[in-house]
C-alpha positions as a Markdown table, in Angstrom:
| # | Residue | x | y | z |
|---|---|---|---|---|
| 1 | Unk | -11.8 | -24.6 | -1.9 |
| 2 | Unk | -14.4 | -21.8 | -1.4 |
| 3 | Unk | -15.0 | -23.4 | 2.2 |
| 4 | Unk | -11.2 | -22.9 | 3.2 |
| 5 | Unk | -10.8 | -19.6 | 1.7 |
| 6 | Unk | -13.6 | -18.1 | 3.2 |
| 7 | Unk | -12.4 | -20.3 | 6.5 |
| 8 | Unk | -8.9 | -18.8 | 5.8 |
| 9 | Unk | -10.3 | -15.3 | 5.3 |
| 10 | Unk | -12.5 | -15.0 | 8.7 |
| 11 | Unk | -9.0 | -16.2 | 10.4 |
| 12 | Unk | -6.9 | -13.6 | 9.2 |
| 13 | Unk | -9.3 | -10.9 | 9.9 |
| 14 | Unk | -9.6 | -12.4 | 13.5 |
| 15 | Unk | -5.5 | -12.1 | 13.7 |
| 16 | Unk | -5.4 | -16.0 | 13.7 |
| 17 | Unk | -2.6 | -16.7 | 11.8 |
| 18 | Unk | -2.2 | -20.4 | 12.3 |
| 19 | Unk | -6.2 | -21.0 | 11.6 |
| 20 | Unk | -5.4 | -19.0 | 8.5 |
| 21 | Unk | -2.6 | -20.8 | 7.4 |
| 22 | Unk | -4.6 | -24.3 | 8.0 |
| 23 | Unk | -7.4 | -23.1 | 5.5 |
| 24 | Unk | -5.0 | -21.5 | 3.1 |
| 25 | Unk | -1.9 | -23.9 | 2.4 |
| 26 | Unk | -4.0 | -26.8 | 0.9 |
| 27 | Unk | -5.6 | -24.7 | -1.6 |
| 28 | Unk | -3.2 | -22.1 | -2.7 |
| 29 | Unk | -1.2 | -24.6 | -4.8 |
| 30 | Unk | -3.4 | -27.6 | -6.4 |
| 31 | Unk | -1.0 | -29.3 | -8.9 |
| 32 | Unk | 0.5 | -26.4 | -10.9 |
| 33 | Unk | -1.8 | -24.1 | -10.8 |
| 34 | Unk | -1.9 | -21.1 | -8.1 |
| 35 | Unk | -4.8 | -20.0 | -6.3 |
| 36 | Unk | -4.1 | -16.1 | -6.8 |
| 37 | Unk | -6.7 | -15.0 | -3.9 |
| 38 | Unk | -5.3 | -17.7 | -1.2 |
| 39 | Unk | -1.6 | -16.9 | -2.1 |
| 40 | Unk | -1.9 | -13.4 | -1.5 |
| 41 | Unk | -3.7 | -14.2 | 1.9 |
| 42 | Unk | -0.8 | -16.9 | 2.9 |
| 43 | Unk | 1.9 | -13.4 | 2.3 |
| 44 | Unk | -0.1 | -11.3 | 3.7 |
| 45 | Unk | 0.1 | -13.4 | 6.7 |
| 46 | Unk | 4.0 | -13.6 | 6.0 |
| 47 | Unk | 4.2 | -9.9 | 6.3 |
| 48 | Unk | 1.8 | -9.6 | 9.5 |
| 49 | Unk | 3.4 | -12.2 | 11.7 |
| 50 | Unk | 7.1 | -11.4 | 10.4 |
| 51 | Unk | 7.4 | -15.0 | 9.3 |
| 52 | Unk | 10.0 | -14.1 | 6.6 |
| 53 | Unk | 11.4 | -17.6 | 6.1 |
| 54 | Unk | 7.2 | -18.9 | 5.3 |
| 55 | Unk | 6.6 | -16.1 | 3.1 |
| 56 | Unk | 10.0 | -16.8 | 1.2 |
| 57 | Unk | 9.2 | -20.5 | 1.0 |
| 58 | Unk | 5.4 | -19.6 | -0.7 |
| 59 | Unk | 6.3 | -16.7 | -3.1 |
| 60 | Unk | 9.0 | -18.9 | -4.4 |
| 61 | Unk | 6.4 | -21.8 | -5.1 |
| 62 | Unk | 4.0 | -19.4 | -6.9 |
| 63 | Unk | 6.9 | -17.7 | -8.6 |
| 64 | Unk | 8.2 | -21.4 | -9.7 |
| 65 | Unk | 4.5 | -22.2 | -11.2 |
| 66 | Unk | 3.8 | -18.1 | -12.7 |
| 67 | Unk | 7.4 | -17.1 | -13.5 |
| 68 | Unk | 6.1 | -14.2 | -15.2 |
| 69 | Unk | 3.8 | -12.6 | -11.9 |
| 70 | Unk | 5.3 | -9.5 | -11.0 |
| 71 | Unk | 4.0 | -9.9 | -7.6 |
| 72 | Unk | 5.2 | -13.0 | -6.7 |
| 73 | Unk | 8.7 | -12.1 | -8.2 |
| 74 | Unk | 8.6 | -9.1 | -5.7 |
| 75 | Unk | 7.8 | -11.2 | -3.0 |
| 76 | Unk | 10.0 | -12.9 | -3.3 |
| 77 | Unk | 13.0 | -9.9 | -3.6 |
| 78 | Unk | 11.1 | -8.9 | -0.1 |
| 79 | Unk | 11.7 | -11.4 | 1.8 |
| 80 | Unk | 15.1 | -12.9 | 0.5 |
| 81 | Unk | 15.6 | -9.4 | 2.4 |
| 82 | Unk | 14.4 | -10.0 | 5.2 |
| 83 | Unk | 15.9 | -13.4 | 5.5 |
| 84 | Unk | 19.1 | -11.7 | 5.1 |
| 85 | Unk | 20.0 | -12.7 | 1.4 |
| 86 | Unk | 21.0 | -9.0 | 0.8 |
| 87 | Unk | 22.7 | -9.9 | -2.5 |
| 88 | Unk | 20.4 | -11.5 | -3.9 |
| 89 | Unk | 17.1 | -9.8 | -3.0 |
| 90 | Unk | 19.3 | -6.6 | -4.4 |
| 91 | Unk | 20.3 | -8.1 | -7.8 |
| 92 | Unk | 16.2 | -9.2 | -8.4 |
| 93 | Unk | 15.2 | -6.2 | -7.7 |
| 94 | Unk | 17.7 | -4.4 | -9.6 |
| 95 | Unk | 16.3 | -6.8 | -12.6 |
| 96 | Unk | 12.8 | -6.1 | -11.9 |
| 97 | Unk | 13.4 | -1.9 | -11.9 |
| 98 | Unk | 15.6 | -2.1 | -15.4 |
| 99 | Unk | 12.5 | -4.1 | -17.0 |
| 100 | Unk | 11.1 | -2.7 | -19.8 |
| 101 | Unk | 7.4 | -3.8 | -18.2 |
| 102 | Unk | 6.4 | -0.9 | -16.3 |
| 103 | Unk | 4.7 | -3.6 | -13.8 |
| 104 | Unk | 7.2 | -5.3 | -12.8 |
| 105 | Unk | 9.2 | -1.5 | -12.3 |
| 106 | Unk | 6.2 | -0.7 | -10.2 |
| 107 | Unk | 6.5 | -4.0 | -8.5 |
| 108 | Unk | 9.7 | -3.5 | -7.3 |
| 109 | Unk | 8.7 | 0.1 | -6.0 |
| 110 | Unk | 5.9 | -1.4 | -4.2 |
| 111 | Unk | 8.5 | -3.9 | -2.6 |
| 112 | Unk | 10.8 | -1.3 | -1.7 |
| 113 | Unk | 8.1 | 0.6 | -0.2 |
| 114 | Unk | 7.0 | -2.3 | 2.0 |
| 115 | Unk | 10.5 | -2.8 | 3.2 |
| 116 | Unk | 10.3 | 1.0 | 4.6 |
| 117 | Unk | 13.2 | 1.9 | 1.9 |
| 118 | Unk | 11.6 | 4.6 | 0.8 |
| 119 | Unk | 14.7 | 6.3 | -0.9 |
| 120 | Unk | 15.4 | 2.9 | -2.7 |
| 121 | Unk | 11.6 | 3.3 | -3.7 |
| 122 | Unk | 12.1 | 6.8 | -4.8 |
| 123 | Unk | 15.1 | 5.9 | -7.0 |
| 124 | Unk | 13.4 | 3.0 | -8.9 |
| 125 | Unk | 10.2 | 5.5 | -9.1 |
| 126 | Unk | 12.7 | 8.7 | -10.7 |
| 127 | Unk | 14.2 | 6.4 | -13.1 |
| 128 | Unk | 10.7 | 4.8 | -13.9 |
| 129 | Unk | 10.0 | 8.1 | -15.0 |
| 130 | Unk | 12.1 | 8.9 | -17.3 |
| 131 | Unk | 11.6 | 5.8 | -19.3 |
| 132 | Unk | 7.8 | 5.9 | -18.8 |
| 133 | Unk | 7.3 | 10.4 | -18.9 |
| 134 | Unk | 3.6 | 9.7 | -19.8 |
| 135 | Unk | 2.6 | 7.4 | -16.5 |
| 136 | Unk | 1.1 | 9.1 | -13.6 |
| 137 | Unk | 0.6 | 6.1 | -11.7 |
| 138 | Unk | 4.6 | 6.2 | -12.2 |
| 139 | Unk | 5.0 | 9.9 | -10.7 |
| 140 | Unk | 2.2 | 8.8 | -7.8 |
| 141 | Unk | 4.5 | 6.3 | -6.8 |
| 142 | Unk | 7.7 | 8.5 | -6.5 |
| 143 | Unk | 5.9 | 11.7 | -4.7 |
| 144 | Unk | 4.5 | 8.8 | -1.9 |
| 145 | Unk | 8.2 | 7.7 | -1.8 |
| 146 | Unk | 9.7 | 10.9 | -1.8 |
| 147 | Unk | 7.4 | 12.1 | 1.1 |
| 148 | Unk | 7.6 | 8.8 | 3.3 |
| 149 | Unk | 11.8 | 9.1 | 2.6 |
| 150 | Unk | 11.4 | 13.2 | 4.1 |
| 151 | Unk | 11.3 | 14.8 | 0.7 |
| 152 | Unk | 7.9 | 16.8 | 1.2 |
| 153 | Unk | 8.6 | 19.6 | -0.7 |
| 154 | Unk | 9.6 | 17.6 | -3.6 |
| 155 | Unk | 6.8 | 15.4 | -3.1 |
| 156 | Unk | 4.3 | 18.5 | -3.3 |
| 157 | Unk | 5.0 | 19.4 | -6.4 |
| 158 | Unk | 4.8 | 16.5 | -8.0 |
| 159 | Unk | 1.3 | 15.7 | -6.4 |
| 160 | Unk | 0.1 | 19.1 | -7.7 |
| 161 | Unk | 1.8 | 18.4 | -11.1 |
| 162 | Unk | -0.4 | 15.2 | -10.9 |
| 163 | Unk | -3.4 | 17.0 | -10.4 |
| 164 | Unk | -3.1 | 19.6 | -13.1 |
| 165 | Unk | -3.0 | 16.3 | -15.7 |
| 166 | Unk | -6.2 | 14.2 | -13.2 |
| 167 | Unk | -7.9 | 17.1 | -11.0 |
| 168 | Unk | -10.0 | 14.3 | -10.1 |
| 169 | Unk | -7.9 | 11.5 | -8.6 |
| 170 | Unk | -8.9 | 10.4 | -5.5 |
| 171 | Unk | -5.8 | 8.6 | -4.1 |
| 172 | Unk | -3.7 | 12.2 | -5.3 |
| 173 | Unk | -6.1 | 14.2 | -3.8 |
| 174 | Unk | -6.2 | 11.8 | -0.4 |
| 175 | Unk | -2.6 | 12.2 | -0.3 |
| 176 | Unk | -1.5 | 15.4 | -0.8 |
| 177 | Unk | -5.0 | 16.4 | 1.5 |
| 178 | Unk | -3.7 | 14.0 | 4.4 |
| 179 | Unk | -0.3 | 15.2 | 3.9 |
| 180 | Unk | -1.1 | 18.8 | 4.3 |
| 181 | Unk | -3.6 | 18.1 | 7.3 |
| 182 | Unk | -1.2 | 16.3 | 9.0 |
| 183 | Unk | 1.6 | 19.2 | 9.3 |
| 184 | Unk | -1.3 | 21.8 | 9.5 |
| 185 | Unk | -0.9 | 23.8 | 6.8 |
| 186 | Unk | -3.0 | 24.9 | 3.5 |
| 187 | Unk | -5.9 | 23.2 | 6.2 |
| 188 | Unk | -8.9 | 24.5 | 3.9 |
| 189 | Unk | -7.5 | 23.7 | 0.3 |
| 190 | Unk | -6.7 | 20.2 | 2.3 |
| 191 | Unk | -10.3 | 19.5 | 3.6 |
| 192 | Unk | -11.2 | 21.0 | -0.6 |
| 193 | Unk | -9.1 | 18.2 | -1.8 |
| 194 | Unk | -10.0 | 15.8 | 0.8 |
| 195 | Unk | -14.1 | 16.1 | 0.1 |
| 196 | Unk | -13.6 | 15.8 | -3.4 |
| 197 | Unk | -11.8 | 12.4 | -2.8 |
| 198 | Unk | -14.7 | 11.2 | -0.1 |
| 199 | Unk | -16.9 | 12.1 | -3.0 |
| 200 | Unk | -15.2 | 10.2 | -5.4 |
| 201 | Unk | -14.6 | 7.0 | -3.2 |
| 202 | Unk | -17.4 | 7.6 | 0.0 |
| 203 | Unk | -16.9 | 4.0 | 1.2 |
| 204 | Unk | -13.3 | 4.1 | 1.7 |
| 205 | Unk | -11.9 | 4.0 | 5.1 |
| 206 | Unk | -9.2 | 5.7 | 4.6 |
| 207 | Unk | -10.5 | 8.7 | 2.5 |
| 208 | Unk | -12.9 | 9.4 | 5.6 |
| 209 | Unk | -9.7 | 8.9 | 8.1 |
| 210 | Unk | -8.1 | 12.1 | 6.5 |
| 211 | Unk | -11.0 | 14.3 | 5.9 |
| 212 | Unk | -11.8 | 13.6 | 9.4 |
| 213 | Unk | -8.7 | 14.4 | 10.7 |
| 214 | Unk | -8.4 | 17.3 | 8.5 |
| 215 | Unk | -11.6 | 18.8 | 10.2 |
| 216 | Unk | -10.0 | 18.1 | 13.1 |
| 217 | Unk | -7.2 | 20.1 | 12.7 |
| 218 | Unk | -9.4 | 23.3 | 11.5 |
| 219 | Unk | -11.2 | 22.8 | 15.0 |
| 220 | Unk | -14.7 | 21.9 | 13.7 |
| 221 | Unk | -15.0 | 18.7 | 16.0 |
| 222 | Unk | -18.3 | 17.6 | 14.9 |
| 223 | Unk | -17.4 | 17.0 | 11.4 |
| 224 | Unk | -14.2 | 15.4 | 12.6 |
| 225 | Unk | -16.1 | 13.1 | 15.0 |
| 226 | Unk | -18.8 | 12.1 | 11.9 |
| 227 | Unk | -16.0 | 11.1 | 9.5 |
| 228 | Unk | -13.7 | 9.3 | 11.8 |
| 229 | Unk | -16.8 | 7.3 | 13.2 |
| 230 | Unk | -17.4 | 6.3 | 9.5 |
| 231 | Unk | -13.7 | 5.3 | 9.1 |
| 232 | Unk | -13.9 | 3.3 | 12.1 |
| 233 | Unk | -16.9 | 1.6 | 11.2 |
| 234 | Unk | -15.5 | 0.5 | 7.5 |
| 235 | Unk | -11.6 | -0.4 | 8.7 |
| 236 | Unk | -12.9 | -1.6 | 12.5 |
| 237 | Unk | -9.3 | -2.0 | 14.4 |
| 238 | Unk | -7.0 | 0.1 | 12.2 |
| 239 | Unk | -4.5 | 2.2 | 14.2 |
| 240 | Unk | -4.3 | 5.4 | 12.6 |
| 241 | Unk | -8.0 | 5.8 | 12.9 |
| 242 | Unk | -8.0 | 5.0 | 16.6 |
| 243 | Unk | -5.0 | 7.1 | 17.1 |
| 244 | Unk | -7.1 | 10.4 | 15.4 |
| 245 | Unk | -10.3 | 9.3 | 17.6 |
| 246 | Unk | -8.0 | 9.6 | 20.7 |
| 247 | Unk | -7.4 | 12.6 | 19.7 |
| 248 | Unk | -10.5 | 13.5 | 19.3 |
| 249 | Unk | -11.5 | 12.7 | 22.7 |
């Protein structure tokens, strides 16, 4: 099993979905038990090839064996969508957002994100809120919906609220630093918030992505050229990073 998924893994990184899928499928369900690691891989792979109808098929087998995985059951409200059961992926994820498990609410955000429905995201986020005031990782998730569904302003001030109650989150301070950078304004308290997040998290990708690109929108090309490098060399391939380092050039 170890063989495959490490088999499995090398595939998908090498965009070889059908290598992936032949080291995956025999291990991601043994008996009734799911292969957590695997399954995740095989929908990943769903999403990435747009095979809607083979991601359906496996988050309903895992969901059928761990009725009670929230990320199965949003898989499966996913791609019921995109296989054009409207209905019902709306009435699971309706069920999912009313739960009383701030998960499985979370879940269906995430889901709704992933489907690029970011005011559907937003809405199960707002109402999220209200039943759970104290969660920030509640509040994160509607200020990223709000600002992906053109909300900005909104989404600012939520972010900042955020960072009154955690000064020191690095995924806040990466977002609302990116976010900033990106429409070129409040450029220094951006490249403020996006060092402390580096700091916090110096081997992510992605954290190193926006500070470089925030440097690169104060002009200071050096720096920009160091921490997009970086990002390049930990997320090889990623698009936004090559899109900043043409730029760059």
């Amino acid at each position: 099993a170890r063989y495959r998924y490490s088999l499995g893994t090398a595939s998908y990184m090498q965009k070889d979905y059908a290598g992936a899928r032949k080291g995956l499928d025999p291990i991601a369900i043994s008996g009734k038990t799911v292969d957590g690691r695997a399954m995740r891989l095989l929908i990943a792979i769903a999403r990435d090839s747009e095979d809607w109808a083979f991601g359906l098929a496996k988050a309903k087998a895992a969901l059928a064996l761990e009725p009670r995985n929230v990320e199965w059951e949003s898989a499966v409200a996913e791609f019921e969508a995109k296989t054009g059961d409207k209905a019902g992926s709306a009435a699971l994820f309706a069920k999912m957002a009313a739960s009383n498990d701030i998960d499985r609410v979370m879940a269906a955000a995430d889901a709704e994100a992933r489907k690029k429905d970011y005011a559907a995201a937003a809405k199960v986020a707002r109402d999220a809120s209200e039943s759970f005031p104290q969660s920030t990782e509640v509040l994160f998730r509607l200020a990223s919906s709000l600002e992906r569904a053109g909300s900005s302003q909104e989404a600012e001030k939520i972010f900042l609220d955020l960072l009154a109650k955690r000064p020191n989150d690095a995924a806040t301070l990466n977002y609302l630093g990116y976010m900033w950078a990106d429409k070129g304004t409040h450029l220094e308290r951006a490249r403020e918030f996006l060092e402390k997040a580096v700091a916090r998290e110096p081997r992510n990708g992605a954290y190193r992505d926006s500070l470089g690109w925030a440097y690169f929108r104060l002009g200071n090309f050096d720096a920009a050229e160091k921490n997009l490098r970086e990002a390049e060399r930990r997320e090889p391939g990623d698009a936004t990073i090559e899109e900043h380092l043409g730029d760059l050039a």
